[in-house]
VEXDREN-2710 file (C-alpha; in Angstrom, 1 decimal):
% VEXDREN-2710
k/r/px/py/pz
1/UNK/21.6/99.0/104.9
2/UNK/21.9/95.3/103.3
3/UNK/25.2/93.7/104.2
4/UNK/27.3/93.7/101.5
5/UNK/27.8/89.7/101.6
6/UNK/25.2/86.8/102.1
7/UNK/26.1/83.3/102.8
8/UNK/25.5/81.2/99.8
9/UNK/23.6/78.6/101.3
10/UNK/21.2/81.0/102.7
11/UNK/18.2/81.6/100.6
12/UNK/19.0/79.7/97.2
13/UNK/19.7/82.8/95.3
14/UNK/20.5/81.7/92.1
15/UNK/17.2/79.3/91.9
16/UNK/13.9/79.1/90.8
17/UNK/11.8/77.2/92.9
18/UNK/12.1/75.9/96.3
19/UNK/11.2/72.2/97.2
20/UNK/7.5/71.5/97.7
21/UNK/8.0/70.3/101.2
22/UNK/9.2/73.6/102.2
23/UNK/6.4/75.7/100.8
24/UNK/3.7/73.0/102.4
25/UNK/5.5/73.2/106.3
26/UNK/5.4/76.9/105.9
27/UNK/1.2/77.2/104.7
28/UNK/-0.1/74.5/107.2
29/UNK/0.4/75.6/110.5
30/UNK/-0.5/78.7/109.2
31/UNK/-3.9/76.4/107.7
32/UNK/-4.6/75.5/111.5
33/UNK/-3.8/78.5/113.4
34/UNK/-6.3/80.7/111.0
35/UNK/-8.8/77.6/111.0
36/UNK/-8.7/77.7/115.0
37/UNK/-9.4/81.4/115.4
38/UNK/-11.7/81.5/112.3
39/UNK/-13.9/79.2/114.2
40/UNK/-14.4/80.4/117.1
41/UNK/-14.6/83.8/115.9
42/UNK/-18.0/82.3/113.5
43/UNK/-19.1/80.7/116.4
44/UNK/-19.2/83.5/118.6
45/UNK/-22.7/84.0/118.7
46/UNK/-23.4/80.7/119.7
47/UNK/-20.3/80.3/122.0
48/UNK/-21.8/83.5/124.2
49/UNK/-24.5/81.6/125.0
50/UNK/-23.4/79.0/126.5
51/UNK/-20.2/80.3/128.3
52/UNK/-21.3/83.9/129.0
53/UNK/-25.2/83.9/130.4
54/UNK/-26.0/87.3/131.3
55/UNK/-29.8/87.9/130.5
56/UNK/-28.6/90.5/127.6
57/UNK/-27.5/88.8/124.4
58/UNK/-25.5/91.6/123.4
59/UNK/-23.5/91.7/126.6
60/UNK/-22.9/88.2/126.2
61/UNK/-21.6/88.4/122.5
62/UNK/-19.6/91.2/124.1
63/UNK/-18.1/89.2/126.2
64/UNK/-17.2/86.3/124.0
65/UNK/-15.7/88.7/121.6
66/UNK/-13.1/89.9/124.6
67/UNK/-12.5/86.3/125.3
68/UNK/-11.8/86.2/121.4
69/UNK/-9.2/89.2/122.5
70/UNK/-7.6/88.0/124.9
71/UNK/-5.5/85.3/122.9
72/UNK/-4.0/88.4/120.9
73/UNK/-2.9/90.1/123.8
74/UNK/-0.9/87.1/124.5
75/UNK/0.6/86.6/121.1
76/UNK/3.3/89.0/121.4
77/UNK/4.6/86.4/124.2
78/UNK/4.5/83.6/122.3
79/UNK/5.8/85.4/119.4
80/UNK/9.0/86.2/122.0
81/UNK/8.8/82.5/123.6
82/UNK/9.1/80.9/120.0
83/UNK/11.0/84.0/118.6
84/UNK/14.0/82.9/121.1
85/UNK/13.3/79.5/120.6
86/UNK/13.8/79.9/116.7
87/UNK/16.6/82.3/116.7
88/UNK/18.9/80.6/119.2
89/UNK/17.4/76.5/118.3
90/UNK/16.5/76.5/115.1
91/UNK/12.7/77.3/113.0
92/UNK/12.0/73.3/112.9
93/UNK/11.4/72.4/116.7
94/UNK/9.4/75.4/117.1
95/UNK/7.5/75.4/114.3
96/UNK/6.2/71.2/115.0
97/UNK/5.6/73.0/119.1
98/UNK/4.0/75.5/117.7
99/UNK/1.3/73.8/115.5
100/UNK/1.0/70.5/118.0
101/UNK/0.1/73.5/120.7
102/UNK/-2.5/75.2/118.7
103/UNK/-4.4/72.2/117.6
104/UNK/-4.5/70.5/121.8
105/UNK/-5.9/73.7/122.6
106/UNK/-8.7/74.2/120.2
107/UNK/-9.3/70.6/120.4
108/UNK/-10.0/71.3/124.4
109/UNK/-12.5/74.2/123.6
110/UNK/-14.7/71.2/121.8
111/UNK/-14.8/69.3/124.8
112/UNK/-15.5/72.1/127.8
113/UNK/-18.7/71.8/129.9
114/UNK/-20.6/74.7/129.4
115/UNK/-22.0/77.3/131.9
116/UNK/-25.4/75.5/132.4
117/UNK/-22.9/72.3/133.6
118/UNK/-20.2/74.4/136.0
119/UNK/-20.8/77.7/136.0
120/UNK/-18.2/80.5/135.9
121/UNK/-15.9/77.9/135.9
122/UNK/-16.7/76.7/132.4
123/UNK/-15.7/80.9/131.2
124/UNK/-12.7/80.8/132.9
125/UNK/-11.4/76.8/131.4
126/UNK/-12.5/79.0/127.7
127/UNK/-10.9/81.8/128.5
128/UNK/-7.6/79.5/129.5
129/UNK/-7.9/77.8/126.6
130/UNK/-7.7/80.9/124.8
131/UNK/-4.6/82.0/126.4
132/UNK/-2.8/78.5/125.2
133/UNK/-4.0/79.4/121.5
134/UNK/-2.1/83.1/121.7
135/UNK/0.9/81.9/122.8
136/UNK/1.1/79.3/120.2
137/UNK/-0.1/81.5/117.7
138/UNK/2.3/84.0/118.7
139/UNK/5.5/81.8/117.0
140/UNK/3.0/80.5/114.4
141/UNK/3.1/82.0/110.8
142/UNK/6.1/84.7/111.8
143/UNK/8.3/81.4/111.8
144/UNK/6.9/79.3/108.8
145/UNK/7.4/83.1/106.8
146/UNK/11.0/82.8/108.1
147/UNK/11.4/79.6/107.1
148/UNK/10.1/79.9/104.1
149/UNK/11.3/83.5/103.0
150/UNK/15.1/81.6/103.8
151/UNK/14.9/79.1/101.1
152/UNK/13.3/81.3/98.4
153/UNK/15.3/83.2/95.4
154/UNK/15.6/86.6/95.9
155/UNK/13.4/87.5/92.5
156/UNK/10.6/85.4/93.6
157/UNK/10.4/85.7/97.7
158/UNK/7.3/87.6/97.4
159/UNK/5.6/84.7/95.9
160/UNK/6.7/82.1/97.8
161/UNK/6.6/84.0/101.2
162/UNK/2.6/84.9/100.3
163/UNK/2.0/81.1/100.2
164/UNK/2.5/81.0/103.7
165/UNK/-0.5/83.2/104.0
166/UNK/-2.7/81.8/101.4
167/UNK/-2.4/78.9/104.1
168/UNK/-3.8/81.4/106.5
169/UNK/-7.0/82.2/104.3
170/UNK/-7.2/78.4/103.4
171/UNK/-7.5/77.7/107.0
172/UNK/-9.9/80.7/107.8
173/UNK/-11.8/79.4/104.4
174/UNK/-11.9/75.9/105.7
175/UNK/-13.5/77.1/109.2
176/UNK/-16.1/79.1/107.4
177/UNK/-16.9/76.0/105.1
178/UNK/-16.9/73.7/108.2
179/UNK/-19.5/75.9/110.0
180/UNK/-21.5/76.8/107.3
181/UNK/-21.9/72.9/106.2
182/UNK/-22.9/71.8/109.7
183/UNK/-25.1/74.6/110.0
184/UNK/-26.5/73.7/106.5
185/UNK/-26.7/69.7/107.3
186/UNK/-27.5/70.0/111.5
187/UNK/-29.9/72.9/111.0
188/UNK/-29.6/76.1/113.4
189/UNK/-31.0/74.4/116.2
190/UNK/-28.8/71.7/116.5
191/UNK/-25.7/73.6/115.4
192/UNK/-25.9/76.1/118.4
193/UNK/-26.9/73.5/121.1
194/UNK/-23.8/71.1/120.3
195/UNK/-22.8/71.0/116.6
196/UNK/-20.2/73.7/117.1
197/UNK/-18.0/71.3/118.7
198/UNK/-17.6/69.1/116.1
199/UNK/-15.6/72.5/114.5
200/UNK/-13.5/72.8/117.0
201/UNK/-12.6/68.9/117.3
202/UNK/-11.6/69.2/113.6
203/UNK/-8.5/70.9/115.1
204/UNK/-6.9/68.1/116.5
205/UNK/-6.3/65.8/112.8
206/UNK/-5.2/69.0/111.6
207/UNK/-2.6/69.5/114.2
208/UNK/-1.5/65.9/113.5
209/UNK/-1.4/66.4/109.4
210/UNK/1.1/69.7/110.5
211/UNK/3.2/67.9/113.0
212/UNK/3.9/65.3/110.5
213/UNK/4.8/67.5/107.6
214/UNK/6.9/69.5/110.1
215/UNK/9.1/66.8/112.1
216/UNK/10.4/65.7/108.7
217/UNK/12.2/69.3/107.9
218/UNK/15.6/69.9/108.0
219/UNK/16.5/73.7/109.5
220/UNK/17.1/76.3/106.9
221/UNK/20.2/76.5/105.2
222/UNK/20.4/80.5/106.5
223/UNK/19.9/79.3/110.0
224/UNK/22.5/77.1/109.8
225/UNK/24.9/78.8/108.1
226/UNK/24.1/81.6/110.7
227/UNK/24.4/78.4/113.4
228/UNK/27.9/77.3/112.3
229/UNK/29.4/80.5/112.4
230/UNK/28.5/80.7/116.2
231/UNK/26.4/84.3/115.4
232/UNK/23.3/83.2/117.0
233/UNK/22.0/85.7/119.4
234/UNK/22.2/84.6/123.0
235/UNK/18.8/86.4/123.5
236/UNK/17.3/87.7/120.4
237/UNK/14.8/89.9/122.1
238/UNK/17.4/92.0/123.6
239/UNK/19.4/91.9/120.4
240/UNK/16.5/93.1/118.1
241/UNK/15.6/96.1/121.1
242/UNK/19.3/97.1/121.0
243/UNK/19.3/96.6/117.1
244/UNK/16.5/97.0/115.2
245/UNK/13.7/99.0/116.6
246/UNK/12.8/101.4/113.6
247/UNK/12.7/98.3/111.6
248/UNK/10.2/96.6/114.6
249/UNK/8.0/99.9/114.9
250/UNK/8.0/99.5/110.5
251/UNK/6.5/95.8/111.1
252/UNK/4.2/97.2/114.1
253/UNK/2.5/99.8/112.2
254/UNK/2.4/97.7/108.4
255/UNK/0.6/94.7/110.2
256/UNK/-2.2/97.5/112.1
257/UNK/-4.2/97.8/108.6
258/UNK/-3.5/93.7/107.9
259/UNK/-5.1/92.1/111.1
260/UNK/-8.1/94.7/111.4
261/UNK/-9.1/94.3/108.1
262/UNK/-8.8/90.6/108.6
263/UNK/-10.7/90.5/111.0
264/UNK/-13.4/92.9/110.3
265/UNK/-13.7/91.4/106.6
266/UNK/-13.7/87.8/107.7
267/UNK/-15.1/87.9/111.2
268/UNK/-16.9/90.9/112.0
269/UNK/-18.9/91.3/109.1
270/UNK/-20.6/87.9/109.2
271/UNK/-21.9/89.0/112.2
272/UNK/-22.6/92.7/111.3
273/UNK/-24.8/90.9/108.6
274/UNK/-26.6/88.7/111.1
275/UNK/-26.6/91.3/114.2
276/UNK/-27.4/94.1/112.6
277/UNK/-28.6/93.9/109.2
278/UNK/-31.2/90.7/110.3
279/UNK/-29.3/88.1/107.7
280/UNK/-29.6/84.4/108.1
281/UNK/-26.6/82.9/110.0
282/UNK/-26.6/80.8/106.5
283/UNK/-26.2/84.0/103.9
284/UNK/-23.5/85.4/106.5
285/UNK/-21.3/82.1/106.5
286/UNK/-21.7/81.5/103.1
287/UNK/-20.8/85.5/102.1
288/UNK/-18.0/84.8/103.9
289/UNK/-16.7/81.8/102.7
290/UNK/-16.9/83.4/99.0
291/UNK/-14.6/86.3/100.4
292/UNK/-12.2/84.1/101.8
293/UNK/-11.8/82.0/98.3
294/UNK/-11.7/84.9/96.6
295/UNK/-8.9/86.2/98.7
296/UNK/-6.9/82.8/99.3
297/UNK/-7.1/82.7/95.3
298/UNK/-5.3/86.3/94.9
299/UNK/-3.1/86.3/97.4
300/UNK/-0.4/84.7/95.5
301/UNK/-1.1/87.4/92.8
302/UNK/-0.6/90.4/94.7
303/UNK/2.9/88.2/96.6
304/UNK/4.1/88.1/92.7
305/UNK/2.8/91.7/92.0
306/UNK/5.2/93.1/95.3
307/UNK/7.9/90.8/93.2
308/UNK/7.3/93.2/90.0
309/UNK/6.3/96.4/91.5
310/UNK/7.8/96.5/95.0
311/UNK/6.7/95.7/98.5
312/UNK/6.3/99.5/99.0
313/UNK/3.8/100.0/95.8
314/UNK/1.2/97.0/97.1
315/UNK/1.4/98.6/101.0
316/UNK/1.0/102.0/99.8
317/UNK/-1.8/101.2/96.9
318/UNK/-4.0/98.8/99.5
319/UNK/-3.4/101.4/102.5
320/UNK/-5.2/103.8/100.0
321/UNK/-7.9/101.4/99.2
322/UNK/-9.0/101.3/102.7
323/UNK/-8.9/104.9/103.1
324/UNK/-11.6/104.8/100.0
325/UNK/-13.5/102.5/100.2
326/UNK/-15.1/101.3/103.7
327/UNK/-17.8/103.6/103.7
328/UNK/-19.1/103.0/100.1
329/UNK/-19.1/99.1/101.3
330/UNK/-20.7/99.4/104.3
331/UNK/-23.5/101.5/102.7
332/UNK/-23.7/98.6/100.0
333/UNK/-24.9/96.2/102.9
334/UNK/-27.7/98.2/103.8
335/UNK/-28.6/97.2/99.6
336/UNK/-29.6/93.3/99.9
337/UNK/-28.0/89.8/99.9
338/UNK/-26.1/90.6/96.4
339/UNK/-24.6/94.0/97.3
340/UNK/-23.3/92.6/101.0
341/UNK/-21.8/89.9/99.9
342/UNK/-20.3/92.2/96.7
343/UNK/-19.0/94.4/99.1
344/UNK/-17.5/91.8/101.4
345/UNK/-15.8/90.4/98.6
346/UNK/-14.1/93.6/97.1
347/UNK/-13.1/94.8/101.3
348/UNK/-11.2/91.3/101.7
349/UNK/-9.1/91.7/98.6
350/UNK/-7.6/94.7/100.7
351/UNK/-6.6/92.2/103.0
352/UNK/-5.6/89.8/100.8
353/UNK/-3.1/92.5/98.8
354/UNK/-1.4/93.0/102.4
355/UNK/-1.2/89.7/103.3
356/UNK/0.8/88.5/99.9
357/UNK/3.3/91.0/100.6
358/UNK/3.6/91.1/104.1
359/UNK/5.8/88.6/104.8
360/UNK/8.6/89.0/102.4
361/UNK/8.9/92.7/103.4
362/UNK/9.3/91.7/106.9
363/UNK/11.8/89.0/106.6
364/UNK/14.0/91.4/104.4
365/UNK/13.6/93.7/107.7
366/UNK/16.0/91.9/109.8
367/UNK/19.0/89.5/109.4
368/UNK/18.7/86.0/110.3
369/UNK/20.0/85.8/113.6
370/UNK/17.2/87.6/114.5
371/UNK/14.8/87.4/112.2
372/UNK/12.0/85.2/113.4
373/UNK/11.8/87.1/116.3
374/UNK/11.7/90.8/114.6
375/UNK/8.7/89.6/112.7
376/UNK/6.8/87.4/115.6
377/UNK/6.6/90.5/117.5
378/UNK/6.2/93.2/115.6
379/UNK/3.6/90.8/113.6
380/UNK/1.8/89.9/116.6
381/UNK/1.9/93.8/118.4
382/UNK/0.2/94.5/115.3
383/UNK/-2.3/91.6/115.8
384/UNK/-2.8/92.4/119.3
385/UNK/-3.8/96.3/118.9
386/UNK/-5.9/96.0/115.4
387/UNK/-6.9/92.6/115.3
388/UNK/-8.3/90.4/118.1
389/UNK/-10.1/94.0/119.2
390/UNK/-11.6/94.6/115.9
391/UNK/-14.7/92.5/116.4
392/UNK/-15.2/93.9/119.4
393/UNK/-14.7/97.6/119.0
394/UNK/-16.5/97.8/115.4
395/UNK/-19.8/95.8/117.6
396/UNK/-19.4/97.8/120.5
397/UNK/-19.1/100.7/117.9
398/UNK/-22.4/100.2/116.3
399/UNK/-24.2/99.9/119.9
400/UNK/-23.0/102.4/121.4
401/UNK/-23.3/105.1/118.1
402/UNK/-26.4/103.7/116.4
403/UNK/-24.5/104.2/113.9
404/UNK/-24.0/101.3/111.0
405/UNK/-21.4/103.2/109.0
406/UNK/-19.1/103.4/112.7
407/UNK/-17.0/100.3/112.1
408/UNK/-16.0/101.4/108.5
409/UNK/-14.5/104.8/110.5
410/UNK/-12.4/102.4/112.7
411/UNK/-11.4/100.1/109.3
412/UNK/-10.4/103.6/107.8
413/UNK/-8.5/104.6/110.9
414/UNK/-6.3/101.9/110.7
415/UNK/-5.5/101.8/107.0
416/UNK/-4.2/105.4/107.9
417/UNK/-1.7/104.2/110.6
418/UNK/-0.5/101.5/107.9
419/UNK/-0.3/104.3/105.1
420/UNK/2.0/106.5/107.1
421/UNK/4.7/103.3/107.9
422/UNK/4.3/102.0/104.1
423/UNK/5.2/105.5/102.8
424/UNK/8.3/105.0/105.0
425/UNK/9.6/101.8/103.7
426/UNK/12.9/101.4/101.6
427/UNK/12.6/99.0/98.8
428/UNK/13.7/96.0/99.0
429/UNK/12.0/93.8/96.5
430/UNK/14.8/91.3/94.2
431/UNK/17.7/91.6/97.2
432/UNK/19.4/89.6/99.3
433/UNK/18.2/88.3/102.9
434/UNK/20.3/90.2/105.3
435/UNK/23.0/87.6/106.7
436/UNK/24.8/89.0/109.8
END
């Protein structure tokens, strides 16, 4: 139930627009964090071979794709880490540590000697840096949707909170524009002997760009508020276990359908296309990147649309869509170049629908004191279950099935999970943050 009383300087109710700063901190640590993890996830194929040499190709892409896994498992730490941080300190030094984090680590991944130069030992520096890119993913976007979702009007949070994740698709656009240039201007060869490190070196002026916009902020004026009245929680995990928990299992199971069908409609099926359906790595990157504009350009559509119609109505209407259409998509692939990339297109606007109403529904889950936290881990549960393993599972799916159609059954398994916690969800489109 929504407290009866906000503080007035929490979230601006009675305007219009928040400043521009706000809404850029919020979208680009969200731009670097999807950029890191869209890369590598492009350049998997080429990353397996030279960190995972096993004589079998598909073993190797196997175990790249783990690797690619393993920073999700560790999100839900850094989403507690910089949850506590956030809650107790403030959103603004954790959100600059966040983003300066993400971009030393991917920066590091351009630089490792491969397997051919150290052996195992170059797996295990990849598979470290990894771990570094969960945890500071982990306190990423749930922060910056925080952040954000605490300065916007109550009318119009579903806008302004989907901004936040249009900065995710611009970053996972820019990684698939990145590789696909160099691929198109270093040719094949070149690109998978050394080119794919120029991607990953991209990171690191990103991470600057962020940190700038970010050590300029001022905390939010709910934080504060929340701050003065000495209501912070001493340790916000504990507080949001004690709490909140049918609001943290809501999050859990409304983010299962968002990160699979991220990353099976931005990651997996590039390489589906090239794996499976004998595409050049060229049509696969380039399919892609069309998804990811189309998405990125609707996603502030669908945040507005959850402003008009209700968070509830977009959950419940894209959970649906994945039940329904999968199957029909994935038997367009097997059609030619223009019914793939048709298909790939109309799958990511799924996505794209969940991720412009995501956040504001899960900041008006939990009051501020805990609120960064509620949505970093049940965000990043989410993530870890259904996202970092989608890749994986939907190609370890297809070998072990034979089956092309098997990774729209996992796809459609999700979007059930998701359907069953949107049909649960009180509305809460047009109110008031919860304060206290």
């Amino acid at each position: 139930m929504l407290d009866s009383a906000t503080s007035a300087a929490s979230v601006g109710q009675d305007d219009t627009r928040i400043p521009a700063r706000v809404v850029a901190a919020g979208a680009v640590g969200s731009i670097v964090e999807y950029y890191d993890f869209g890369v590598y996830g492009f350049v998997s194929t080429m990353l397996a071979a030279h960190f995972f040499v096993s004589g079998d190709d598909n073993a190797s892409l196997l175990a790249t794709l783990a690797t690619f896994a393993v920073a999700f498992a560790l999100r839900p730490v850094g989403g507690v880490l910089f949850g506590h941080l956030g809650d107790r300190y403030g959103r603004k030094n954790a959100l600059a540590a966040t983003v300066v984090l993400m971009a030393i680590a991917s920066g590091l991944i351009g630089v490792l000697p491969t397997y051919a130069a150290i052996g195992v030992g170059a797996t295990v520096l990849l598979v470290l840096a990894r771990c570094v890119q969960g945890l500071a993913a982990g306190g990423e976007v749930s922060g910056a949707a925080s952040y954000v979702a605490e300065h916007s009007p109550n009318h119009r949070r579903g806008l302004y909170c989907a901004t936040t994740q249009t900065g995710a698709l611009v970053g996972a656009l820019l990684a698939s524009l990145c590789v696909a240039l160099l691929n198109t201007v270093l040719g094949e060869s070149a690109m998978n002997d050394w080119g794919w490190r120029i991607a990953f070196l991209i990171a690191i002026p990103l991470g600057v760009v962020g940190l700038l916009i970010r050590s300029r902020l001022a905390d939010s004026p709910a934080f504060r508020a929340t701050e003065k009245r000495d209501e912070t929680a001493r340790i916000p995990f504990v507080t949001l276990l004690s709490t909140h928990k049918v609001a943290l299992l809501k999050c859990v199971g409304l983010s299962i359908l968002l990160f699979s069908a991220y990353y099976i409609c931005y990651v997996y099926i590039g390489l589906h296309f090239q794996k499976v359906l004998g595409f050049s790595s060229t049509v696969a990157f380039w399919s892609t990147t069309a998804t990811l504009a189309v998405s990125a350009a609707c996603m502030p559509f669908f945040g507005a649309l959850s402003d008009r119609v209700g968070r509830r109505n977009v959950f419940v209407g894209a959970s649906i869509a994945a039940v329904v259409l999968p199957v029909p998509g994935f038997l367009l692939f097997e059609t030619g170049t223009g019914g793939a990339v048709a298909a790939q297109i109309v799958l990511g606007l799924i996505d794209s629908a969940l991720m412009g109403a995501a956040f504001s529904t899960f900041a008006e889950m939990f009051p501020t004191r805990i609120r960064y936290t509620g949505i970093a881990l049940g965000f990043n549960i989410g993530s870890a279950a259904a996202g970092g393993t989608a890749p994986y599972i939907c190609t370890w799916l297809v070998d072990a099935s034979g089956s092309n159609l098997a990774p729209a059954w996992f796809f459609i398994g999700t979007a059930v999970i998701t359907l069953g916690a949107a049909v649960t969800l009180k509305e809460t489109a047009g109110t008031p943050l919860r304060d206290a």
